[in-house]
C-alpha positions in Angstrom: 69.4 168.8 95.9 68.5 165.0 95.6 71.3 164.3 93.3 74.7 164.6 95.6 72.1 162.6 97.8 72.3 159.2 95.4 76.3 160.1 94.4 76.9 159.6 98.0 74.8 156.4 98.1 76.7 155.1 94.8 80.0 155.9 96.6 78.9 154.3 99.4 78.0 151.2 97.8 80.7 150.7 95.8 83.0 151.0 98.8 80.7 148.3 100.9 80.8 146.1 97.8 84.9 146.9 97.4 85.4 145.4 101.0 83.2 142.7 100.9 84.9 141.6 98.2 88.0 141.3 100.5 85.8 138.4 102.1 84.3 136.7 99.0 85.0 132.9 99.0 86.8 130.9 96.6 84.1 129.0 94.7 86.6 125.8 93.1 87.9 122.9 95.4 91.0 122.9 97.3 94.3 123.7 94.9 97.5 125.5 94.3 98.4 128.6 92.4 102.3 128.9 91.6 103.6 132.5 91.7 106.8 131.9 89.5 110.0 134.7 90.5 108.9 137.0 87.4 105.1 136.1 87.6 102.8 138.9 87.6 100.5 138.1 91.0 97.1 139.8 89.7 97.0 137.6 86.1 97.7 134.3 88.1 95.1 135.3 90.3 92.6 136.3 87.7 93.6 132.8 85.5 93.1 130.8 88.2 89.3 132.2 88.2 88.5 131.1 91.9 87.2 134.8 92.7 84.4 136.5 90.5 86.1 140.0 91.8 89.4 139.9 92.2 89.6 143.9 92.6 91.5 143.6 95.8 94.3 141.2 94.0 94.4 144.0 91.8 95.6 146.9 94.1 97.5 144.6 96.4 99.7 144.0 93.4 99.7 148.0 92.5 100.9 148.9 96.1 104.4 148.8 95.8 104.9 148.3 99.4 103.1 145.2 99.3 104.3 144.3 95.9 107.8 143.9 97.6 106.5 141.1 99.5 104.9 138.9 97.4 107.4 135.9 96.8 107.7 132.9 94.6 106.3 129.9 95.7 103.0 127.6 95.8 100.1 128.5 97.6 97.1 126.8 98.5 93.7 128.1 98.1 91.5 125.7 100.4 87.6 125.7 99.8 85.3 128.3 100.3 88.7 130.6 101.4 88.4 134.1 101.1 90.5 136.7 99.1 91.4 138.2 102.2 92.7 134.9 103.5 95.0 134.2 100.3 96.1 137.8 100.2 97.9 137.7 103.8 98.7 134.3 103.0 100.7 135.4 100.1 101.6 138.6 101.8 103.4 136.4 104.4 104.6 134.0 102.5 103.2 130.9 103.6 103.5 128.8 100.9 102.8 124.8 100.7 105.9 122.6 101.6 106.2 120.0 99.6 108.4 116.2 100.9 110.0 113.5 98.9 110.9 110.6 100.5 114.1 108.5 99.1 113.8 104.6 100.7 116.3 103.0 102.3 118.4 101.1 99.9 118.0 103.1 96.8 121.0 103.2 94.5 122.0 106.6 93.9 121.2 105.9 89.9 117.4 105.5 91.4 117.6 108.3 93.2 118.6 110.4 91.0 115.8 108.8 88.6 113.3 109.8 91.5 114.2 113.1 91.7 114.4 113.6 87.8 110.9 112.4 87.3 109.7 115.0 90.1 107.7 118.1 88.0 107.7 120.2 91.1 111.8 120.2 91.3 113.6 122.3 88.7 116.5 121.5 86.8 118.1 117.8 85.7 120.6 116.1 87.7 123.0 114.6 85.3 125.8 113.1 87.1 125.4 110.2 90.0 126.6 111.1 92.7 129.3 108.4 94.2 126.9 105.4 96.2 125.9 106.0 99.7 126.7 109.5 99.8 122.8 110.2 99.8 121.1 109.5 103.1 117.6 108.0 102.6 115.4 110.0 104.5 111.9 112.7 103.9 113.4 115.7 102.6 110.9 119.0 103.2 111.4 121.4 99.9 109.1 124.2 97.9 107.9 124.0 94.8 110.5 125.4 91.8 113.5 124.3 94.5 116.5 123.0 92.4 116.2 119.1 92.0 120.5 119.6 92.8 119.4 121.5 96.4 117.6 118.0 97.5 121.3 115.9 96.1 122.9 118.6 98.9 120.4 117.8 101.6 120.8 114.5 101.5 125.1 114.9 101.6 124.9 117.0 104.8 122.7 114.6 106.3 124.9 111.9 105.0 128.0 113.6 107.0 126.1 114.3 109.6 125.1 110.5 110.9 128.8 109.6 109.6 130.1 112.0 112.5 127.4 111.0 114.8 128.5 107.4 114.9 132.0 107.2 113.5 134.0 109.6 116.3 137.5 109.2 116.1 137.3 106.8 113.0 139.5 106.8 110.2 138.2 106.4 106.7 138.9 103.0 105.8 137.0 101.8 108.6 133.9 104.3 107.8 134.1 103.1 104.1 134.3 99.2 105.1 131.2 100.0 107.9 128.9 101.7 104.7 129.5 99.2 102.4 129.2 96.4 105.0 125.5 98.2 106.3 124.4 98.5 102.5 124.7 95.0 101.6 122.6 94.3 105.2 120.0 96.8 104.1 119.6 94.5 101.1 119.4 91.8 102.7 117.1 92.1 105.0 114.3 94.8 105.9 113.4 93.0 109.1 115.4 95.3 112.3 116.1 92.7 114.9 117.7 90.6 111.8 120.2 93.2 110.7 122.9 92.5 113.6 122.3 88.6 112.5 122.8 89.5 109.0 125.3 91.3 109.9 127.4 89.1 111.8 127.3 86.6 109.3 129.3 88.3 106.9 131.8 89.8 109.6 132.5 85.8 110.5 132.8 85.1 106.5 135.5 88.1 106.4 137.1 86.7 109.3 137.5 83.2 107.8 138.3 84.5 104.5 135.1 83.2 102.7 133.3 85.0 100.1 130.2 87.1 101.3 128.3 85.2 98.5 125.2 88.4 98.9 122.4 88.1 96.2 122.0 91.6 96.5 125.9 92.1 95.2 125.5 90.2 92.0 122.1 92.1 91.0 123.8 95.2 92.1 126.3 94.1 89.4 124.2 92.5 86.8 121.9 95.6 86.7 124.7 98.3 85.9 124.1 99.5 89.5 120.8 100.4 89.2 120.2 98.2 92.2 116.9 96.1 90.6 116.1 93.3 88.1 113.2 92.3 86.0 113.5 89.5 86.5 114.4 86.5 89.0 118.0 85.9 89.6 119.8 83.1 87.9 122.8 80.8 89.4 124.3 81.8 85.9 124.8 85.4 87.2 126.8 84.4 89.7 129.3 84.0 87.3 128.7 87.5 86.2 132.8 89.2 86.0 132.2 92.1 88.2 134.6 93.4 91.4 130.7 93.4 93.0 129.7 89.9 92.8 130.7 88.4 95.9 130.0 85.2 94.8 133.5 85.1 92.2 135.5 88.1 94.2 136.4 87.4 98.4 136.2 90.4 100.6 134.2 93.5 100.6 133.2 95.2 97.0 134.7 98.0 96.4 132.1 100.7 97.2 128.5 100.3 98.7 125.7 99.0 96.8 123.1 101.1 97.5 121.9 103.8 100.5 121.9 102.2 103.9 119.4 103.1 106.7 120.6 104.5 110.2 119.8 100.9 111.3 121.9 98.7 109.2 125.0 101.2 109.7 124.2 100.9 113.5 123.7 96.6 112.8 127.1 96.9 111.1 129.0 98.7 114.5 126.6 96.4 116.9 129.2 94.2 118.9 126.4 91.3 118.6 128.8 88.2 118.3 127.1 84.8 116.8 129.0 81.7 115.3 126.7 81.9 112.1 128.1 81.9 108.9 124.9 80.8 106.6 121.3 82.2 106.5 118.3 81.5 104.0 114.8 83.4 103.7 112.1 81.4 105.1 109.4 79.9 103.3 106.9 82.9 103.8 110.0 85.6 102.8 108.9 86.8 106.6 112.7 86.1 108.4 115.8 84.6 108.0 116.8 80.6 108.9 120.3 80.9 110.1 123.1 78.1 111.1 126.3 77.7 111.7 127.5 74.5 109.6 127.0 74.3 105.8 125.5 71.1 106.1 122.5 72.8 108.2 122.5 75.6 106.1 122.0 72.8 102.8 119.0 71.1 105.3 117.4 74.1 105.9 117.3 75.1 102.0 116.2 71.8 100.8 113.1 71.7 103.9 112.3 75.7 102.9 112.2 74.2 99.1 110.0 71.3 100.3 107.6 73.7 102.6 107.3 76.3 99.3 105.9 73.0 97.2 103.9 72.0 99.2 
């Protein structure tokens, strides 16, 4: 008679131990586990080694009814979580979203370089897109999203501030504004100087002077990567390109890099100013502008001084 007595203890005690292993806790440190489209749940469990008993991993991934919801993605196993935890997390599909953030005034051959150098993106972008048709901006994706899903993002959202502000615009004025606003977004980072900066070159299209824009000739001298390793030389302003400013009058003819929402709004800002010359200051903090070219030559040679001193 005693024996049935210590089955039914066993029985019982493997059950109680069965459940509590529902609410074991991960031993290892925050991480991520990646469950690939084909991947089988249980063995990247069990790899990962966070839980002695992983049992309940183990029928969860036998039940076909829960087997139908376990999807692809990256999931984070905090510290001291317990298998219960992860299993509804996976069961419900809360995986970790990832960002990427693309600064303003990134060519789109840096982009592209950006997102090409991200291991948590799949695929290889091998074409650049056509400059200023990527909107910089913090992109939200998951892990094993296309690196190509992230170019589309940032077109949509591209097209979307271009019929925000330009209503009723035709193209030639929408390209002219873009390429104006990415030659501002190079030039200066500081906000309440982008309608300055801004002017400036609208008065030295007005008079038929060449926009003479640093940022032009590097954006030419660099094979419109958009960056040098070095300083800038007067030589390259004799660089032959249709983007340096400094040899060709008028506007280039695309955009040099991605502008931000600010410089495109600097560009349609009806700020008015009689400025046609501007030089960094001394400390690179703002910008000196003037009107006449001899005040513009003063203010370069006191800047020089103020630097040597």
């Amino acid at each position: 008679m005693g024996k049935p007595k210590i089955t039914y203890l066993v029985l019982v005690t493997a059950l109680f131990m069965f459940f509590l292993s529902f609410f074991q806790k991960s031993d290892n440190n925050a991480h991520c586990v990646y469950l690939s489209k084909n991947s089988d749940f249980y063995q990247v469990i069990k790899k990962d080694g966070s839980y002695e008993i992983t049992v309940p991993f183990w029928i969860v991934s036998k039940i076909p009814l829960f087997l139908g919801k376990i999807q692809a993605g990256e999931y984070l196993i905090e510290y001291h979580e317990t298998a219960f935890s992860v299993i509804i997390k996976i069961l419900k599909n809360r995986s970790v979203t990832r960002k990427i953030t693309i600064p303003e005034g990134y060519t789109s051959k840096r982009i592209v370089e950006k997102l090409n150098d991200n291991k948590n993106l799949t695929g290889t972008i091998s074409e650049i897109p056509e400059e200023a048709s990527l909107f910089p901006s913090t992109y939200f994706y998951k892990k094993g999203e296309s690196k190509k899903s992230i170019i589309k993002k940032m077109q949509n959202k591209m097209k979307q501030v271009i019929e925000e502000l330009f209503v009723d615009k035709d193209d030639a004025f929408i390209k002219n504004t873009i390429i104006l606003a990415s030659i501002v977004e190079k030039e200066t980072s500081i906000d309440h100087e982008r309608p300055l900066v801004a002017s400036v070159f609208k008065n030295r299209l007005k008079f038929n002077m060449r926009l003479q824009s640093d940022p032009t000739v590097v954006y030419a001298v660099s094979n419109r990567y958009g960056i040098l390793n070095r300083q800038l030389l007067r030589s390259d302003w004799k660089f032959e390109s249709p983007y340096n400013t400094y040899k060709v009058k008028g506007l280039p003819p695309s955009a040099i890099c991605a502008p931000s929402y600010k410089s495109i709004m600097a560009v349609l800002s009806e700020i008015s100013t009689d400025y046609l010359y501007f030089v960094a200051s001394s400390d690179q903090k703002h910008h000196v502008f003037s009107k006449e070219y001899n005040t513009h030559v003063n203010n370069i040679n006191y800047l020089k001084y103020s630097r040597n001193k």
